[in-house]
C-alpha positions, 0 to 999 in steps of 0.5 A, a space after each residue: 165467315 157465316 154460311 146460312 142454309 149450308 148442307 152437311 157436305 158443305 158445311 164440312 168443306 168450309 173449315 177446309 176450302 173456306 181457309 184456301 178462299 181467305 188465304 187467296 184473299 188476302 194473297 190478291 189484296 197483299 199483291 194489289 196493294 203493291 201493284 196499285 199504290 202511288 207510292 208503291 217502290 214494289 216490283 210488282 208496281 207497273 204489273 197488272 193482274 189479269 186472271 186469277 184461277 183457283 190457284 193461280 194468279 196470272 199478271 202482265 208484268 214489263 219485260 226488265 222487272 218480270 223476273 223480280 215481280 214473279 219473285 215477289 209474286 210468289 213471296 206474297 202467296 205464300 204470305 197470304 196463305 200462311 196468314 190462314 193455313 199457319 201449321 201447312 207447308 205452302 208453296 208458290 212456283 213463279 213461271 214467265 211466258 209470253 202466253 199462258 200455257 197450262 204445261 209451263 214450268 219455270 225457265 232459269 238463264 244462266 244468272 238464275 233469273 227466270 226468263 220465259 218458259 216456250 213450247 217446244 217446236 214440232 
């Protein structure tokens, strides 16, 4: 990475947020490859990625294989951002709802597979 006329705050914050940058590239560039490769036999194929957020990476995955692509989900952002940040512990939680909630957390039945997190009624 090169940064031309960088202040002294923002050179320093490079070698720190630059890396989570890189480490989330490469996470979107590992996920898209499953997504969109005809060949691709991935869970993640047949998803789509719609937002990603700082550190969130929101998709539209089919109901039957949502548990299996939020799995695999998790496993390549935890790969991308290793790939850069080797010696830090990384961790992803994949969490299905059917509408993005900021509170969601994950949701498992009874078989341990994830199933869609909902608010609580009032």
């Amino acid at each position: 990475r090169v940064r031309g006329r960088a202040g002294y705050t923002q050179a320093c914050n490079s070698f720190f947020q630059g890396l989570a940058a890189d480490g989330l590239k490469e996470a979107l560039w590992l996920i898209a490859e499953e997504m969109y490769s005809p060949e691709s036999k991935s869970a993640l194929a047949g998803s789509f990625m719609v937002v990603e957020a700082h550190d969130e990476i929101i998709m539209e995955s089919p109901r039957q294989t949502a548990h299996e692509a939020a799995t695999r989900l998790q496993e390549l952002m935890v790969q991308g951002m290793k790939k850069f940040c080797p010696d830090v512990p990384i961790n992803a939680q994949p969490v299905l709802m059917e509408r993005w909630y900021k509170g969601a957390k994950p949701v498992y039945n009874a078989e341990k597979r994830l199933i869609p997190w909902r608010p609580k009624e009032k």
